[in-house]
C-alpha positions as CSV (number, residue, x, y, z in Angstrom):
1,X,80.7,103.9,68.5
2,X,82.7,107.1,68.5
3,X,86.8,106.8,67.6
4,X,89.5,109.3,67.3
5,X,91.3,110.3,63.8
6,X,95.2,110.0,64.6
7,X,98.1,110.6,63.0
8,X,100.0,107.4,61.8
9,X,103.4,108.5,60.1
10,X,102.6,111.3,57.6
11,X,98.8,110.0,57.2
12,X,96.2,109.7,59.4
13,X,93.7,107.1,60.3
14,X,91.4,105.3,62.5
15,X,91.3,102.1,64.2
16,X,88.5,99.9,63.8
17,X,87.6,98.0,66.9
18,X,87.8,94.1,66.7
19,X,84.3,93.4,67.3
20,X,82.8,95.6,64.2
21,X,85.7,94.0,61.5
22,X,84.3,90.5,63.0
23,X,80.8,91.9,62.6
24,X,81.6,92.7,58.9
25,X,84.1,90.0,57.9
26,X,86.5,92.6,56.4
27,X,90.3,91.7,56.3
28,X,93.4,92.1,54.3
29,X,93.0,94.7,51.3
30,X,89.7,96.9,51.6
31,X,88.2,99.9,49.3
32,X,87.3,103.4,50.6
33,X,85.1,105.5,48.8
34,X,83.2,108.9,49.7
35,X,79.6,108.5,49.8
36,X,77.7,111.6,51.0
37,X,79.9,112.9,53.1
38,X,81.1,109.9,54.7
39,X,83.7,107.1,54.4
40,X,82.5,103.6,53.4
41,X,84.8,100.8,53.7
42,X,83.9,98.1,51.5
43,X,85.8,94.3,51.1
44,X,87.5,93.9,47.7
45,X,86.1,91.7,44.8
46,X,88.8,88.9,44.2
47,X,90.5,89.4,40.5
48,X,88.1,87.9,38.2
49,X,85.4,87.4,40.4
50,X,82.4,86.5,37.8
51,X,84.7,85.5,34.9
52,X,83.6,82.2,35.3
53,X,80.4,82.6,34.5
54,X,80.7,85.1,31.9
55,X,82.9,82.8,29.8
56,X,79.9,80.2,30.7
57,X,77.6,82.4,29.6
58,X,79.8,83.4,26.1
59,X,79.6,79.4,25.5
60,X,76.3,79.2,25.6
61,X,74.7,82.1,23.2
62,X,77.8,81.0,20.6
63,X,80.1,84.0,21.6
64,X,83.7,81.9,22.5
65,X,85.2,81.9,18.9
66,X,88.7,82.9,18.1
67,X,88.6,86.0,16.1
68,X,91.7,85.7,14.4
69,X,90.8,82.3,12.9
70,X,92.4,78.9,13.5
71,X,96.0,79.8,15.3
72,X,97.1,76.5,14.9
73,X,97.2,76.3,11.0
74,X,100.5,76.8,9.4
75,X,101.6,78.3,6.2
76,X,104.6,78.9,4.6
77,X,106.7,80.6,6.9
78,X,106.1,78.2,9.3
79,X,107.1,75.3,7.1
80,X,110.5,76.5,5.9
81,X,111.2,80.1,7.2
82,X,110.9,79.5,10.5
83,X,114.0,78.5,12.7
84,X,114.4,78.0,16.7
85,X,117.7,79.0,17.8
């Protein structure tokens, strides 16, 4: 399918027929990268796609521990210097 590059404000773009954004399920925010001379328009990965089952996997081999120690124990300062205002 041929298409025409045309200007659009100060840019310039394409549009994309109906039928090939239904044939690739793109919508909303996309990426566009240069691969070999061409343009290839890819869907974007939700924010923290595969956190899930990082954190899963940091459970299991051990790896989920605070590294400052135990927040939740107070000394001194929280005992008597401490004041909300």
């Amino acid at each position: 399918m041929r298409t025409r590059i045309v200007r659009i404000g100060n840019s310039q773009g394409i549009r994309i027929p109906k039928t090939l954004l239904e044939q690739t399920d793109l919508h909303g925010e996309v990426e566009i990268n240069v691969r070999s001379g061409s343009l290839v328009i890819s869907a974007v990965a939700p924010a923290r796609s595969g956190w899930e089952a990082a954190f899963a996997q940091m459970a299991a081999s051990g790896d989920d521990r605070l590294l400052d120690g135990d927040a939740s124990t107070a000394d001194s300062f929280d005992a008597k210097d401490w004041e909300w205002r």
